[in-house]
Structure formats: C-alpha cells, structure tokens
N, C-alpha and C positions, 0 to 999 in steps of 0.2 A: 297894677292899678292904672286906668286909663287916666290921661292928660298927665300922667309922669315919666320923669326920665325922656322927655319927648326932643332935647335939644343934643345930649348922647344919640340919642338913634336915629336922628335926625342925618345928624357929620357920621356915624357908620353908613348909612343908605349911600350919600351920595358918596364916600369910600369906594363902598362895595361896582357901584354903578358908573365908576369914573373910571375909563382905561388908563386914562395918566398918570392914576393915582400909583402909591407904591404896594406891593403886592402882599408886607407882610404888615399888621395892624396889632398894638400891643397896648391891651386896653389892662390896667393895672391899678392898686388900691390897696389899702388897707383892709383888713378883715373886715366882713358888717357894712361894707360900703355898695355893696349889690349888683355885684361885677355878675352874678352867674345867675343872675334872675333879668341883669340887662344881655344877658348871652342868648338866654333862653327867649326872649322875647326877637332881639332880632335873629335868630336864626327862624321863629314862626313868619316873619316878615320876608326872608328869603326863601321861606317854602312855599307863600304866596304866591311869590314872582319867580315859583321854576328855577330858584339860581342858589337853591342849599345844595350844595358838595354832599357835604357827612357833619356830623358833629362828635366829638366825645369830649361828654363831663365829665372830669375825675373826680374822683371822691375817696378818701381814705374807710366811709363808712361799709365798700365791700372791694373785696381782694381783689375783682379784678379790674374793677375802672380804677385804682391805684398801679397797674401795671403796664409799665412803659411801653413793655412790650404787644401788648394790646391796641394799643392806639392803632400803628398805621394799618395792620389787617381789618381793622374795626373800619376807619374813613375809606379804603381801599374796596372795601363790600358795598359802602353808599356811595361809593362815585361811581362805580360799576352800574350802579341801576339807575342813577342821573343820568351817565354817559353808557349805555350798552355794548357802546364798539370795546369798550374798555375791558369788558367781561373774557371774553376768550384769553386775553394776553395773561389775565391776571392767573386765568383758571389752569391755562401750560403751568405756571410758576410753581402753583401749589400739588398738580399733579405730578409734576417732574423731584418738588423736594415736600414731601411730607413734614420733614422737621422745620419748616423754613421759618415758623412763629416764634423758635428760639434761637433765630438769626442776631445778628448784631444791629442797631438799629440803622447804622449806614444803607448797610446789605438788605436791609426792608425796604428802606423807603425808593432805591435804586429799584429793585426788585419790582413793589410793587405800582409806587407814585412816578414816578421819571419816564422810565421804559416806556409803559403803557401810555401815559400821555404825551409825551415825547413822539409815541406812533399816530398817538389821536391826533395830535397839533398839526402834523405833517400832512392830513387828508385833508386841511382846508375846509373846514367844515365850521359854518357859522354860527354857532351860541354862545349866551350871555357867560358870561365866565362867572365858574360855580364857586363859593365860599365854601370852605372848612373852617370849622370853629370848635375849637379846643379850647375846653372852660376849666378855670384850676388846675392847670399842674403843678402848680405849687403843693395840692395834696397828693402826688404821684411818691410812693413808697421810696423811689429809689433819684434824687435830686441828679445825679451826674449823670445819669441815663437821659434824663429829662433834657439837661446843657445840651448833652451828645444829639435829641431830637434837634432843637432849636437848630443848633450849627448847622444842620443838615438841610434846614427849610431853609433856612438863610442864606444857603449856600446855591442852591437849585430854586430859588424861587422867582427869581427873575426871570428864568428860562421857560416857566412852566405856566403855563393858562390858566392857572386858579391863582384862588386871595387865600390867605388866612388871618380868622384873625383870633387871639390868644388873648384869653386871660389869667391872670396869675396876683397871689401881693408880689408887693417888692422884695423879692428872695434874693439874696446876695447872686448866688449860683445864675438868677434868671438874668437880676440885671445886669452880672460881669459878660454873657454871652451877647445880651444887645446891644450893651456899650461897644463891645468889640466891631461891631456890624452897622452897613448902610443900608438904605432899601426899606425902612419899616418906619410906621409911625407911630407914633403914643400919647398913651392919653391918660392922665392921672388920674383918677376919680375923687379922690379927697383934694385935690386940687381945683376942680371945678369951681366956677363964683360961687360959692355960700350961698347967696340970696338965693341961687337958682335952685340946689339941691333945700334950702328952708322953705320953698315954696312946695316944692315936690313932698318933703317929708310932712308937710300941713295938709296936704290936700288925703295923702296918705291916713295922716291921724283921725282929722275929723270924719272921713268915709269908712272907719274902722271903729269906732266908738257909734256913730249914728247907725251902722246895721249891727251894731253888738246891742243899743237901746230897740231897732223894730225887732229884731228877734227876739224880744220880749214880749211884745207887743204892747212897749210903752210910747208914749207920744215922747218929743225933744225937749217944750218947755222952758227953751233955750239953755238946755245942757249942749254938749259941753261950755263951759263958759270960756270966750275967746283970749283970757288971761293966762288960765291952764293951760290952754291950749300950746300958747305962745310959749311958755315956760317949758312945755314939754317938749314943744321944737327948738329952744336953745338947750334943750339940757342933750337932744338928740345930736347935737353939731351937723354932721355929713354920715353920721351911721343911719342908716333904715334899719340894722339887727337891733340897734336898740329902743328907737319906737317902734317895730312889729313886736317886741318882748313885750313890750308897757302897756302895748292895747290890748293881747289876750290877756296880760294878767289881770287889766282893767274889765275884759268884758267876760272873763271865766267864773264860774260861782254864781252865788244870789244876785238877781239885777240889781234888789236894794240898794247894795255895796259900792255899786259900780260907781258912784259918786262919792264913796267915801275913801274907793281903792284908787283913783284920781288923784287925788286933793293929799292924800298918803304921799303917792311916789312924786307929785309937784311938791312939797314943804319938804320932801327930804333933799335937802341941798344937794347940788352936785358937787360940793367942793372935796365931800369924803371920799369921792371917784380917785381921787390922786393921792391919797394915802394909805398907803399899806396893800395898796392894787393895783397893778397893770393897766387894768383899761376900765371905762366906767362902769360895763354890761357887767363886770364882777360885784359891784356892789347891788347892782339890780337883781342879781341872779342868786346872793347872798340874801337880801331882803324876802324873793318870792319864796326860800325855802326855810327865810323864818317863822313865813306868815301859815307855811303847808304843816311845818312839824308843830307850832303852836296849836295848831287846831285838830291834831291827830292824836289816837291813842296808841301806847307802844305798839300792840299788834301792827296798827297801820303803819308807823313809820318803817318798821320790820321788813313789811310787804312793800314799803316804796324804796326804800336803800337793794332789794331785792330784785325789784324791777328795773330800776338806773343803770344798778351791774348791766343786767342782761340788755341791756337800749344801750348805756355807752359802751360796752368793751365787745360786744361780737362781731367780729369780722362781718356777717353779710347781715342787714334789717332781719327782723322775723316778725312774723304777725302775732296776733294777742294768745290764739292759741298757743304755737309753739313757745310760747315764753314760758304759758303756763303751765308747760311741761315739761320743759327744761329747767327752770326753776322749781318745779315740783310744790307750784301753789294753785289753788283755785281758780276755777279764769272768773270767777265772778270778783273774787279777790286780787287779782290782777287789772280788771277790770275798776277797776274802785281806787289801785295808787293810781292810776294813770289819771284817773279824775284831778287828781290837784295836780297836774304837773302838765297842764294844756298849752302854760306860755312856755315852757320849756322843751315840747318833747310833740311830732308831729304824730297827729293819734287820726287813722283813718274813722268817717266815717258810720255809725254805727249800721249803713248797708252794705261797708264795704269791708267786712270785719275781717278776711283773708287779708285787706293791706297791710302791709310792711311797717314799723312803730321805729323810727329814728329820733336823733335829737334834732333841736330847730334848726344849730348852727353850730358849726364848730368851735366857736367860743366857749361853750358849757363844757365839753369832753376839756379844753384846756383850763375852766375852772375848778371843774370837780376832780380834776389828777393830780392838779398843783395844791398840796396841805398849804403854803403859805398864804394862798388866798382865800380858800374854801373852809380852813379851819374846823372846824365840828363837819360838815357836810363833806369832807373829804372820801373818797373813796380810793382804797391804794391802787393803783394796778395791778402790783404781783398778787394781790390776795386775790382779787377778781377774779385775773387772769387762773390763777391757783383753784379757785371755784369754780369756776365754768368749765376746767377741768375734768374736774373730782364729778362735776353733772353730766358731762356727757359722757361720760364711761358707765355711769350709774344706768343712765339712759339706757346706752346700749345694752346693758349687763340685763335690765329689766326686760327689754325687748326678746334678746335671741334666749333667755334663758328662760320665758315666761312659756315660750312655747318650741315644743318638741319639732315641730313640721313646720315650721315658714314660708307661705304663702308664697312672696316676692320674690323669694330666694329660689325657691322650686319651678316657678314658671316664669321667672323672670319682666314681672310687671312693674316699671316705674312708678307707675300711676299710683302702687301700695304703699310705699315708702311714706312717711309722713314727715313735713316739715322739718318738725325737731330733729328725726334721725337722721334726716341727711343733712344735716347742719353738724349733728354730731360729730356723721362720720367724716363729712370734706375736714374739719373744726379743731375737732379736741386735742392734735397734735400743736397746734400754733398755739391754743391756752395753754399747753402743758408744760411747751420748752418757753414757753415767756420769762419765768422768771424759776427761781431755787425751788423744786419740787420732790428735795431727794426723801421727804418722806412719807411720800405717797406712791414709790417703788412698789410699795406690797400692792397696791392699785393698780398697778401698770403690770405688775409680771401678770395679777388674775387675768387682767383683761387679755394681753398677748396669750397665753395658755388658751383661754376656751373661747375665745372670739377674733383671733386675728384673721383666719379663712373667711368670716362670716362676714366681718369688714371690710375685707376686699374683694367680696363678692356683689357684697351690697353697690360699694361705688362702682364695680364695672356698669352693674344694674345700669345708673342713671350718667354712665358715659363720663366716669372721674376717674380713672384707673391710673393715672396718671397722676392724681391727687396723692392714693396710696404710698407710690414710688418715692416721690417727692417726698410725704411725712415721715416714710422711714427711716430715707438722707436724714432729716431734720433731725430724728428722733433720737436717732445715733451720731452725729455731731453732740446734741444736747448731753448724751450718757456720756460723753468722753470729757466735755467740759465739767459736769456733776460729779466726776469723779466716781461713774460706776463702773462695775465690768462688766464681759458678758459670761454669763456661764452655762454652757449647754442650749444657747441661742436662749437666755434669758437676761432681765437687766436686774444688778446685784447690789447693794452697795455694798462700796469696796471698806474694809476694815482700815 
C-alpha cells in the first residue's frame, strides 16, 4: 500500500546503500506483523537500483522454499546473473559434483558464495554492492539447518561484498545464533512507535474499504465512519494480518452488508481475544467461519471443510481445477466454498483461474490444526493428511487404469500430465506416512501391485525421479515404524 511502512524502508535503503553500515540486517517480528510484504517491497526497490543479489522466500506452503537446502544454489543462480564473472566458477563446481545440492550447508555456501566471490572481489571491479534477502526462515522445515545457514553468513560476511538482510519471528534457534554474533543489525517490528505502524494500518484500512465501496459502484456518503475506523485500528495493535482479514471480510459478499459487517466486528470487543485464544486473529478467524457456516446448507459446508483440507494441508498450492479433482467435487462446486472464504484463503482471479489457491496467512493453518482454539471448525491433520492419501492414489488408480495405452507415458510428454497427477505422484507418499495409516495397507499393496512402474515412470516424465527414490526411503521407514512387514516385496500388516 503506497505511503506505508515507508520509515522501515526508509533505514533499510540507506542500510543497503551505506558501506559502513554492517553487512548482515535482521529485520524480525511477530507473526501478522508484515516482515515479508516489507521484504518483498524492498527487494522491488533494490531491483530498481541494480543492487538485488537474489532473494528466497520460505514458505512451509511448498516443499521446496521450506528446504534449507535450496536456499544457497537458489541465491547462487541470481547473483550469477547480477555478477556474470561469477557464472563460470559457479558452473566448474556443479559440473565437477553433480550431487553437490545434498552438500552440508557449510560446504555450499564455501562452494558456491565465498570462492566465487572471493575471486570477483579480488578483480577490483566496481559495483554497488548486491543485497540477498532471505524472507521467513523461520518457516524452513528443518530450524538447525537454518542456525547452521546463519553461522555461516555470520561467519563469512564481513569478508564478502554483499549485504543480507533476513527476516524471520523471534525463533528461539534464530535468536540464540544472533545473540551469539557481531556484525548485524536489527530491527523489531512490533517494536516500532505504535503511532507509526497506527498510522500506516489507517491509511491501509480506509483505502481497503473505500475501493471495496467503488467496486460497487457506490459513492462513500462518509462511510466509513472515522470512529470504526479508529476502533479498528486499535483493535489492529501492529498486526496488518489482522486488518487485511477485517477488510476482506468487511468488503466480501453483498455491498449492503458492508456496513453492517463493520459495525459487527467493531462492537465485538477485543477483550475475548485473550481468552481461551492465543492471539486475537483467532477469534476473528472463528467469528468469519461462524458467519460462512450459519449461512450455508449441509451440502455447502461439506464442500468447504473439503476444500480447507485440500488449501491448508497440501504440500505445494493447486489451482481451482486441480483441487476439484483431487477432491473429487465439481469445480463449479468448488468454486462456490471458495466464495465464502475470500478473507481467509487467497483465490486468484477469475482470469487467472490456473493460479495457485493458498491460505492468507499462516495464522489460519495454526488455527484450524489447533482443536483448542478452532473448536467445531477444527480440522485434524492425520485425517486430512489420511485423505488426501486415500485421493491420490484414487487419482492415480483412476488415471493409469481408465486407460489401456497412455499417452504421456508412451511418448513421453510433460505437457500431458495434468496438475492433480503430478501433485499426486511427487505427494501422496508424504500424506500417507503423516500419521497411522495401517488400515489402508489394502490401498497401498493395490496401488504398489498395478501402478508402481507407472509411477515412476511418470515423475521421470517431468524430471522427479528423484522424488520416487526418496518416497520409497520414506515409505519403508513409515512400514517399519507401523509395524508392517514386507512379503514378496509387498507391505502386510504384521499379526
């Protein structure tokens, strides 16, 4: 939103653009506080001015921006094309070790950040010095990997021609390795003056309800009124998650409403926020899903608990299609829960209907797992995880057995694979072994018997062969823990 956050990105610019400054920048916060939408903005800022390195956002919503291991080959490919001289050294390292992306992350970042710029520095050659910006590692799958990154920037970062600058919450694991460490600055975000972030979260609300009234094409009338207004920015404190929730839910639905959906979540005090909840977005996130299932009939609620599954618990986003064939509903009817669930759940588009359908904020995935706070709207994980399962194997069973001759398979075109299957197949191992699945063995031995070739033929298809490998580790770790056996290269449960 323009004219906000503008004194944060203010003190990063001259950070960034100051050689005296310290090299590594640790900008930090509480969930909802808009560490990775102020990431994303100044890293546009530094692509302005020729001085973006690379970036990577983590994100736990797909497997591999959660993987530590990913990061430095990922920043290592964009500073290659910022700095070109850099390209050759990087490209010996990967031709000489093929496996080098399951390296230790020490022996990565030596490998591919040090060396190579270590040789760039040494040519004397004069540009602005590039930024790397790494947003959320706090949601990277594996926290001590993440430590073992830090140490290693922290260690080598004095010495090396570039900035970083990191955002994360306050992760025990994040802050014992900065504590440890000199050379870095930070910055708290729930910290920040109050008045500064109240000003920003106002300027935010009322330009989010006034284009939610002209996309009606009502006039103002002097809606909103500057008391609600107010009310809504203290009830906001220093989260932006939770006025961006307030104003789709305020401006989603009948325009009518919109003053009556208002004037609702102002009179509902915030003092219930601190009772029987965590954080306040739970009671807001409990309220919008009182007000979706009150106004739904079984069917629909059926189709949105259906839909949720498949938006909060799948490893990589999927678009409206593939949901609604992995879930094995209508896409018109798929189409239709997503309709109430617009402050919750980011819905591309209706030209862009291949985008991707995640949730807003990670807040929701940690309300609707936790029964203590979600109560009735609870969704379990292991069942979930237990269904989505049980759906992709359905999937696949439907696909390779519907038809005799397989296209993809026979001529080897990526291009035929459709969403869902290949969600399937990278997939349905990491739903399967989530939680106690031993009695859906008879599901797993069919599927192994007449489609495990067909499986790994598929992901070679689209360059995952590697995926396969890995699932069947998994697979068989999981049978040993579940107490199966194997018999004749099949999985049993054991008596």
């Amino acid at each position: 939103m323009e004219n906000t956050r503008t004194a944060i990105l203010d003190t990063l610019q001259v950070w960034a653009s100051d050689d005296t400054t310290t090299k590594v920048y640790w900008l930090n916060g509480m969930a909802g506080t808009g560490k990775t939408t102020i990431a994303y903005s100044f890293s546009e800022l530094l692509d302005e001015k020729k001085c973006l390195g690379g970036t990577f956002f983590a994100s736990h919503l797909w497997v591999d921006t959660s993987d530590v291991h990913c990061i430095i080959p990922t920043i290592s490919l964009q500073l290659a094309k910022h700095l070109p001289s850099l390209s050759q050294p990087i490209l010996d390292v990967v031709e000489a070790n093929p496996a080098c992306s399951s390296w230790r992350i020490d022996k990565q970042f030596l490998s591919f950040i040090v060396r190579p710029l270590t040789a760039y520095r040494d040519t004397k050659e004069v540009v602005v010095v590039p930024v790397i910006v790494l947003d959320a590692l706090d949601e990277c799958s594996d926290q001590s990997l993440v430590a073992e990154l830090l140490s290693v920037i922290l260690q080598h970062s004095k010495s090396l021609p570039i900035k970083f600058l990191i955002t994360s919450c306050l992760e025990i694991v994040l802050k014992g390795t900065f504590d440890d460490s000199l050379g870095r600055s930070n910055f708290i975000l729930h910290e920040v003056e109050k008045e500064i972030v109240k000003g920003d979260i106002e300027i935010y609300i009322k330009a989010y309800l006034l284009d939610g009234l002209h996309s009606h094409g009502l006039d103002r009338h002097g809606w909103p009124p500057q008391a609600e207004v107010d009310s809504l920015v203290n009830m906001s404190g220093t989260l932006f998650i939770y006025a961006a929730t307030v104003c789709k839910y305020i401006v989603q639905g009948d325009s009518s409403g919109m003053p009556q959906r208002l004037s609702d979540v102002v009179n509902h005090t915030s003092e219930t926020s601190f009772f029987g909840v965590t954080q306040p977005w739970d009671v807001l996130y409990k309220r919008i899903l009182d007000t979706v299932y009150e106004s739904t009939n079984p069917l629909e609620r059926s189709d949105i608990g259906m839909v949720l599954k498949a938006v909060v618990y799948v490893y990589n986003p999927l678009s409206m299609s593939a949901i609604s064939l992995l879930v094995q509903i209508p896409i018109e009817r798929v189409q239709a829960a997503l309709a109430f669930l617009h402050s919750l759940i980011c819905i591309p588009s209706s030209q862009h209907s291949a985008g991707r359908i995640s949730i807003f904020h990670d807040s929701f995935y940690d309300f609707i797992s936790n029964q203590s706070i979600s109560s009735e709207y609870y969704l379990d994980p292991c069942v979930s995880h237990k269904s989505l399962a049980l759906q992709c194997l359905l999937l696949m069973d439907k696909e390779w057995s519907a038809k005799i001759y397989v296209s993809y398979l026979a001529e080897r075109r990526c291009g035929d694979i459709s969403e869902s299957l290949a969600y399937a197949c990278s997939s349905w191992v990491l739903h399967f072994t989530y939680a106690d699945n031993d009695n859906e063995s008879a599901e797993l031995k069919h599927f192994l018997q007449s489609h495990l070739l067909r499986w790994m033929d598929c992901l070679s298809i689209f360059g995952k062969l590697e995926t396969a490998m890995k699932s069947l580790h998994k697979l068989e770790s999981w049978a040993n823990v579940s107490n199966l056996v194997v018999e004749d290269g099949w999985y049993l449960q054991q008596e």
